[in-house]
Backbone as JSON, one array per atom type, in Angstrom:
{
  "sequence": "XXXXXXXXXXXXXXXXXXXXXXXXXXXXXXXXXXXXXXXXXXXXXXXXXXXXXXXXXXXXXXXXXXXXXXXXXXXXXXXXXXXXXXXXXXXXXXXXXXXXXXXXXXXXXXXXXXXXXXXXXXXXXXXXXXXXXXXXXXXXXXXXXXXXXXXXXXXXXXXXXXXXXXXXXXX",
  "N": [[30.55, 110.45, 129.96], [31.99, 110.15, 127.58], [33.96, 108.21, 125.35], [36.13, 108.72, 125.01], [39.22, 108.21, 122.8], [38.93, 105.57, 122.16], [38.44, 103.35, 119.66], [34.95, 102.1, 118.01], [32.31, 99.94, 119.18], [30.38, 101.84, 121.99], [31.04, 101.37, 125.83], [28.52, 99.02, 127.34], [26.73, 100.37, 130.36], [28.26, 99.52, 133.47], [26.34, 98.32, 135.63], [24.1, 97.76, 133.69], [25.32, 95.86, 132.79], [26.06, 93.96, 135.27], [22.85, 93.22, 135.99], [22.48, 91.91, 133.37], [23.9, 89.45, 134.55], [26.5, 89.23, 133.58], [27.02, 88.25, 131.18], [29.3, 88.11, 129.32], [31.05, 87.46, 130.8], [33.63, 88.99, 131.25], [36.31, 91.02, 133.4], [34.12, 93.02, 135.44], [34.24, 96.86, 136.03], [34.99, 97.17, 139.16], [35.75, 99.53, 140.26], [34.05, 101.49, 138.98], [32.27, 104.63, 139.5], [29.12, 104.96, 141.36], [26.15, 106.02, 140.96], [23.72, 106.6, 142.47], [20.16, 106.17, 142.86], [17.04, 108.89, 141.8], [16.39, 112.02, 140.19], [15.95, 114.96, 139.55], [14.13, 117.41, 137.09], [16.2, 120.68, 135.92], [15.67, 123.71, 137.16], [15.75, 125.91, 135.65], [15.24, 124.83, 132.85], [12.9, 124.88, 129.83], [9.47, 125.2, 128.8], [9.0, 123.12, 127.43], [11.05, 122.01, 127.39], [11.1, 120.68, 129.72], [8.51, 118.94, 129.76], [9.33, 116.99, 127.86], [11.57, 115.9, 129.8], [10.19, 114.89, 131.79], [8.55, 113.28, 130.46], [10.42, 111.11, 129.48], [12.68, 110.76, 131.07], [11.2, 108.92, 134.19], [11.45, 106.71, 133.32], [14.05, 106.2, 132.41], [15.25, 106.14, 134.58], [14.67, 104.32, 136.1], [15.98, 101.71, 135.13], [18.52, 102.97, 135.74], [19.74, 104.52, 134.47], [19.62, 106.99, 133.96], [20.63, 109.21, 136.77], [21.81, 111.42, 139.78], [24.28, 112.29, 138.64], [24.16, 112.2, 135.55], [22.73, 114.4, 135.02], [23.09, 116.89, 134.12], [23.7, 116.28, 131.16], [21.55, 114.84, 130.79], [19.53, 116.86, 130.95], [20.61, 119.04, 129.45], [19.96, 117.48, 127.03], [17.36, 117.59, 126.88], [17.27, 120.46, 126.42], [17.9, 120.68, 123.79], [16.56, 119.08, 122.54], [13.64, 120.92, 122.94], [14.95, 123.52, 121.43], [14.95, 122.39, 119.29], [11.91, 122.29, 118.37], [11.11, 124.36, 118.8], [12.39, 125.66, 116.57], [11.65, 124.36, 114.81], [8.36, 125.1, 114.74], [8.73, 127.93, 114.51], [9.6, 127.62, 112.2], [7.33, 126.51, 110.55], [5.75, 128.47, 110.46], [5.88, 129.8, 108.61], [6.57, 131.44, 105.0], [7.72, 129.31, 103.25], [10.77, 127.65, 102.55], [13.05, 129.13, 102.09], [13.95, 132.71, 101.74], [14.08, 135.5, 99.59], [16.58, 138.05, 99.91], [17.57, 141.75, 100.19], [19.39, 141.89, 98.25], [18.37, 140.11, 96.56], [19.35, 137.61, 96.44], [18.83, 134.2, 97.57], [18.61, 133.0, 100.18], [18.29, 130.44, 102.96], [16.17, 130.09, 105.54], [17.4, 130.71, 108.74], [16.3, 129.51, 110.82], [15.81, 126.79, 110.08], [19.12, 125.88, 110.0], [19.58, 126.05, 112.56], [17.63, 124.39, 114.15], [18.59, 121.96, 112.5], [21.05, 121.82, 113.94], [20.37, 121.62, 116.8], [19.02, 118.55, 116.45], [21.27, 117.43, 115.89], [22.52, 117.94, 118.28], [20.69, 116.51, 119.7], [21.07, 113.94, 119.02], [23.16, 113.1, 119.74], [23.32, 112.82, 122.26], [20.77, 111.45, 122.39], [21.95, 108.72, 121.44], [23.82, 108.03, 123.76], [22.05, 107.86, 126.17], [20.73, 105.64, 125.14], [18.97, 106.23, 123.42], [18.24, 105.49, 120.96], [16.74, 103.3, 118.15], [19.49, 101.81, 117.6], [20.66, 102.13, 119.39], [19.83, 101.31, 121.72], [19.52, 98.71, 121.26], [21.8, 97.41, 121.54], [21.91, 97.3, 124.63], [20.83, 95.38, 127.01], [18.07, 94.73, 129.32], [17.12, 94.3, 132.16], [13.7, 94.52, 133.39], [13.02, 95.9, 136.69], [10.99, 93.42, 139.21], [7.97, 94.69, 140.43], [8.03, 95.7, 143.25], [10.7, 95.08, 143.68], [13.87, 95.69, 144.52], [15.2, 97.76, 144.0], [12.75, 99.72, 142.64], [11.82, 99.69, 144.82], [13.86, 101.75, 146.06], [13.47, 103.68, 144.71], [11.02, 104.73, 144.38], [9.68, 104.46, 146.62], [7.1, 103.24, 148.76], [4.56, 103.6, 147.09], [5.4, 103.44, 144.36], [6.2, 103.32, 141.22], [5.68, 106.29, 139.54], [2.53, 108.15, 137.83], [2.47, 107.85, 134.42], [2.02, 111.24, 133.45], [2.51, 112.67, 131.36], [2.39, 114.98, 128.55], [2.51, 114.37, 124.64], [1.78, 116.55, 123.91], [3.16, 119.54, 122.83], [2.25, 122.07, 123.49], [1.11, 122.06, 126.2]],
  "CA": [[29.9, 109.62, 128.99], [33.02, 110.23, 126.54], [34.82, 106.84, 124.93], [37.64, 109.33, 124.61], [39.78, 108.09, 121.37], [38.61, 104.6, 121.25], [36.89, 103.1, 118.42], [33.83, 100.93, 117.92], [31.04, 100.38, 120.29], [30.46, 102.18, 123.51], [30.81, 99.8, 126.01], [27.68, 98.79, 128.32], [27.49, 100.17, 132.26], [28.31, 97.98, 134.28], [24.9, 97.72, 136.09], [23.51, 96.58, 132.96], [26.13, 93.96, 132.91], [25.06, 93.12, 136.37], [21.76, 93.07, 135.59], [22.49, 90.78, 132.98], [24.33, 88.28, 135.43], [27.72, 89.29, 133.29], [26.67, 87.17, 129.95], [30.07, 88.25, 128.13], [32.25, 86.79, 131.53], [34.62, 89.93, 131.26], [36.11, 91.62, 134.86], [33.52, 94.39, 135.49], [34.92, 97.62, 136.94], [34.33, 97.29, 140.62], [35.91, 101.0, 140.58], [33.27, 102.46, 138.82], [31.41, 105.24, 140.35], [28.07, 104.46, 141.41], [25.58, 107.28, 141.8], [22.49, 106.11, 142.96], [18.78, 107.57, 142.87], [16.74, 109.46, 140.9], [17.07, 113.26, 139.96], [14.39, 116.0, 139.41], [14.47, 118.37, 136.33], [16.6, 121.48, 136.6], [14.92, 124.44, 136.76], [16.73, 126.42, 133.88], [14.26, 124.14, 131.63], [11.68, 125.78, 129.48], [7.95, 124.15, 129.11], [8.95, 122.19, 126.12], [12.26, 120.99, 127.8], [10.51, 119.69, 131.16], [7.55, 118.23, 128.84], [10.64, 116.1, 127.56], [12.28, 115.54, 131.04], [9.38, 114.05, 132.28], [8.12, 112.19, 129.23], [12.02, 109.86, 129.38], [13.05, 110.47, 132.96], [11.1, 108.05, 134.63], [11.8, 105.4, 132.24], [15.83, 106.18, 132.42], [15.87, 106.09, 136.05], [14.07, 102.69, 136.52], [16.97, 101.34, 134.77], [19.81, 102.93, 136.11], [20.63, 105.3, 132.92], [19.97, 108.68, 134.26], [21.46, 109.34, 137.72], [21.87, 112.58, 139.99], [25.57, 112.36, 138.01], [23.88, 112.47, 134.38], [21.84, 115.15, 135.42], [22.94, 117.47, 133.5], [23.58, 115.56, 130.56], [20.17, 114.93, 130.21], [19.26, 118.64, 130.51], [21.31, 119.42, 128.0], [19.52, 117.02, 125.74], [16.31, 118.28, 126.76], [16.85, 122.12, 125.69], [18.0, 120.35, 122.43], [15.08, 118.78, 121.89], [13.42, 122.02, 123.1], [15.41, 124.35, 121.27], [14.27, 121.57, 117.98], [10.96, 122.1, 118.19], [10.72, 125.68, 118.69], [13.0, 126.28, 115.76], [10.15, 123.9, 113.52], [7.49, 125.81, 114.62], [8.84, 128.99, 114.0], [9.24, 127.33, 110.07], [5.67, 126.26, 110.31], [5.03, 129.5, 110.11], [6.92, 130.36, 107.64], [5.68, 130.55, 103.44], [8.58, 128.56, 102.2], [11.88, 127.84, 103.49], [13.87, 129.81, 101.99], [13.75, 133.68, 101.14], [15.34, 136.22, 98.79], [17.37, 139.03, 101.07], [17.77, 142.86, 99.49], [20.42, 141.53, 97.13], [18.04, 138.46, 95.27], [20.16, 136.18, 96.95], [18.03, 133.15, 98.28], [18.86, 131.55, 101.35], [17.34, 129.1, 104.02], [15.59, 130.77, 106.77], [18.19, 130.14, 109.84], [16.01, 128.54, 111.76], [16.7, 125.93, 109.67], [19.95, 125.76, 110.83], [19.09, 125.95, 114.13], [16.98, 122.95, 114.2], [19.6, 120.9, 112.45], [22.42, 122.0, 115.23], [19.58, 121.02, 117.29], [19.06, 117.53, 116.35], [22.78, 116.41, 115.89], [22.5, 117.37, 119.39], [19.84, 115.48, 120.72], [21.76, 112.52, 118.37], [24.78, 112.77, 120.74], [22.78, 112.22, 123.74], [20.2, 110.45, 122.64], [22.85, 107.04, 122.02], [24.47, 107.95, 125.36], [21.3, 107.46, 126.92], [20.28, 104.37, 124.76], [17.32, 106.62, 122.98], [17.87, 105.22, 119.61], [17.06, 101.74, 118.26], [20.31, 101.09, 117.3], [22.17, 102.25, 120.76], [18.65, 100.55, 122.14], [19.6, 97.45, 120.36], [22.96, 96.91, 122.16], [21.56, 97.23, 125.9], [19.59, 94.29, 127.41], [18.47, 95.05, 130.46], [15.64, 93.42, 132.64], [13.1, 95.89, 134.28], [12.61, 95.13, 137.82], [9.87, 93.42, 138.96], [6.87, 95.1, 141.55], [8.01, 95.36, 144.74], [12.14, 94.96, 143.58], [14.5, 97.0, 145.99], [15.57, 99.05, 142.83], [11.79, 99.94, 143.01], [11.28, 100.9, 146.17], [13.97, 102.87, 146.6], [13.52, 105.11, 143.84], [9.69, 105.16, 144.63], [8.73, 103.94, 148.2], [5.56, 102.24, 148.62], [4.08, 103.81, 146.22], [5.56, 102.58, 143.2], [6.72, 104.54, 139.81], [4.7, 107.48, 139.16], [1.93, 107.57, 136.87], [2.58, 108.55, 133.11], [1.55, 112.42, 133.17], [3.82, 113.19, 130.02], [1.72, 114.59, 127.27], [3.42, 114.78, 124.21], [1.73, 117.82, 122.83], [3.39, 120.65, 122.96], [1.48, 123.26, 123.91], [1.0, 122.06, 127.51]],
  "C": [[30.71, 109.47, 127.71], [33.31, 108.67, 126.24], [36.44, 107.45, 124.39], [38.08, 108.7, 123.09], [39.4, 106.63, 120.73], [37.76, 104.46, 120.79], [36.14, 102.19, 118.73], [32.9, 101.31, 118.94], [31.34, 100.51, 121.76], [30.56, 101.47, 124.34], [29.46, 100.08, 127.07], [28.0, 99.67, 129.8], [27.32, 99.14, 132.32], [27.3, 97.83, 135.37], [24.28, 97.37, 134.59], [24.29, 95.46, 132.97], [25.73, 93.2, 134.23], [23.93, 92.71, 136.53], [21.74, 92.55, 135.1], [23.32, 89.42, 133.04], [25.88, 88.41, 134.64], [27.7, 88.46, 132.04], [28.48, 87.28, 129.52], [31.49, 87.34, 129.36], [33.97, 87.73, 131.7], [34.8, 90.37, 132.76], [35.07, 92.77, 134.57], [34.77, 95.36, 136.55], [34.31, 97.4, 137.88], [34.92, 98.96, 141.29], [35.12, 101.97, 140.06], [32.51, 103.32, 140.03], [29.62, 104.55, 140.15], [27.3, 105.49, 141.87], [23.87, 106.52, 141.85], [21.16, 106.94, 143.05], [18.51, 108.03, 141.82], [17.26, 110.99, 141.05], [15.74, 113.9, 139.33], [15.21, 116.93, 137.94], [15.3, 119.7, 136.81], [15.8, 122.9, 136.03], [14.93, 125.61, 135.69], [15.47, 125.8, 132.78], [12.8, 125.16, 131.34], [10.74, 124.74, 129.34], [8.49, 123.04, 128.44], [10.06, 120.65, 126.49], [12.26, 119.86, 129.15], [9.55, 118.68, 130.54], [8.48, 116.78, 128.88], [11.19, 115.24, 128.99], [10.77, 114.57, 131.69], [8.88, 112.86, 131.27], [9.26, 110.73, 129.24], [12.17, 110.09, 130.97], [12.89, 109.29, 133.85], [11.83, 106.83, 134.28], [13.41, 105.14, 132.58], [16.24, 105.95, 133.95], [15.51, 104.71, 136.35], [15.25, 102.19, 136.22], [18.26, 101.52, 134.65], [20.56, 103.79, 135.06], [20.6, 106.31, 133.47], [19.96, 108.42, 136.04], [21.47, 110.76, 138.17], [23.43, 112.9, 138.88], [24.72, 112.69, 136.28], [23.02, 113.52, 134.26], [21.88, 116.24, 134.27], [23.1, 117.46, 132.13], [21.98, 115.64, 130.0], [19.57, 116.03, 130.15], [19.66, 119.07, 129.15], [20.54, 118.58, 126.67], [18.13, 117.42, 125.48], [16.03, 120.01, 126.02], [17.61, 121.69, 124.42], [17.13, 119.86, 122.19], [14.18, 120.58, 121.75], [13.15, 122.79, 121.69], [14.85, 124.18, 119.49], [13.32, 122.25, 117.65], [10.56, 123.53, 118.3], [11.33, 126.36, 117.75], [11.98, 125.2, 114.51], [8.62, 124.64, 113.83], [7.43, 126.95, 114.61], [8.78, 128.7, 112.21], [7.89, 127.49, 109.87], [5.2, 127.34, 109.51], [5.43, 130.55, 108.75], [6.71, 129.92, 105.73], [6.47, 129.64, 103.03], [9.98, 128.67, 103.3], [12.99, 128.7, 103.61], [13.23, 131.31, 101.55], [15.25, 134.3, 100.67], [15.57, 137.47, 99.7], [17.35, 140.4, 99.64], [18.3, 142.45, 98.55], [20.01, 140.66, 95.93], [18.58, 137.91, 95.71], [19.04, 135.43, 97.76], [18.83, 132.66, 99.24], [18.14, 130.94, 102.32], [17.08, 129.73, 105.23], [16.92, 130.3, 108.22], [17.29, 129.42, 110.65], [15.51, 126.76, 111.5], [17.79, 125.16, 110.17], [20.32, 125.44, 112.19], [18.84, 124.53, 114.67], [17.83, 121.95, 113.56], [20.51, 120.86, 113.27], [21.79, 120.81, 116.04], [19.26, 119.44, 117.31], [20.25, 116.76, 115.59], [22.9, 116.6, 117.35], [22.24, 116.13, 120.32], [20.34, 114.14, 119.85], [22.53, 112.35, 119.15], [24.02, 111.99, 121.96], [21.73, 111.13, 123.68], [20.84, 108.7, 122.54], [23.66, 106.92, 123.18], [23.6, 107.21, 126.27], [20.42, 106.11, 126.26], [18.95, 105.15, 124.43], [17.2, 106.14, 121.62], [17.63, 103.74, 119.26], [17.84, 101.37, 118.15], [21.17, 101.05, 118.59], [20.88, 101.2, 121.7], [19.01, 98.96, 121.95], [20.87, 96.31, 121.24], [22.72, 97.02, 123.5], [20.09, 95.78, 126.01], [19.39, 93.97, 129.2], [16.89, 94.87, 130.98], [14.8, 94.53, 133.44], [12.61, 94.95, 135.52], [11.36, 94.8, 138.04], [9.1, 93.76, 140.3], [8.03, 94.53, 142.83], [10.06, 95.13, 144.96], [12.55, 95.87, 144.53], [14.61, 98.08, 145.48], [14.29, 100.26, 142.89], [11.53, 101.1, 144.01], [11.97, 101.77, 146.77], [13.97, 104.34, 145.9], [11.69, 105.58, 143.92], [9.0, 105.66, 146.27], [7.95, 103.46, 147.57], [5.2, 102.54, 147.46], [3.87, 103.44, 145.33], [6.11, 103.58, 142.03], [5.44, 105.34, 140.19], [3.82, 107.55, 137.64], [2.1, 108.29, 135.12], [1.52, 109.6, 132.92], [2.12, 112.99, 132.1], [2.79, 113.68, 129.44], [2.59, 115.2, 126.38], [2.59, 116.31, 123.29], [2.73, 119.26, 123.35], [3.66, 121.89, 124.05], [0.99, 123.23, 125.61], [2.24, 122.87, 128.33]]
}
């Protein structure tokens, strides 16, 4: 998911460019890899980080963003989210942000720290995976419709699966 040394914007996959019939008229790679299918959480994930994985998952796979190949990729952004949210509700609990140490010296609770590591993470991944509006902004990409092949083969009959996400927490 690198752009290695060059600058400017990432470029599109090239299934969204197919998907959008090739608007820009550039060669697509026809050597890209193509990994096909969906991909299950890995089990390494804590509650908070599957919560997550399921909550985006679906969504990323309909459209060809997450892949058995990005697999772990998206893991990785999940125990950053995770890793977020369990380093703000350790603050929560916490009188103030900072305390004074034996010495009088004030400093910022680390888990502080933590949680900022934490969400420059989930910044990396989330414009990889088109989670922000602005990396959002530059993808245009049609969602198939009922009954598409894309569909059925990441469902069968069935169809998507029904939004069980909840975002609290504590589940």
């Amino acid at each position: 998911m690198s752009r290695g040394n060059k600058g400017g914007r990432p470029p599109k996959p090239t299934a969204v460019k197919k998907r959008q019939g090739n608007p820009g008229r550039r060669p697509l790679n026809e050597n890209e890899p193509v990994f096909e299918g969906g991909t299950t959480a890995p089990k390494h994930l804590d509650r908070i980080a599957k919560n997550e994985w399921r909550r985006l998952a679906p969504r990323l796979i309909v459209h060809g963003m997450l892949t058995p190949a990005d697999r772990t990729a998206f893991a990785a952004y999940c125990v950053a989210y995770s890793t977020h949210v369990r380093a703000e509700l350790a603050l929560a609990n916490k009188p103030s942000l900072a305390y004074k140490t034996a010495a009088g010296v004030i400093r910022p609770w680390p888990e502080i720290a933590i949680s900022n590591q934490a969400l420059a993470q989930m910044h990396r991944f989330q414009t990889e995976f088109g989670l922000t509006p602005s990396s959002r902004s530059r993808l245009d990409i049609t969602i198939p419709k009922k009954g598409s092949s894309d569909e059925d083969f990441l469902f069968g009959d069935d169809g998507p699966p029904p939004n069980e996400c909840k975002n609290d927490v504590a589940n």
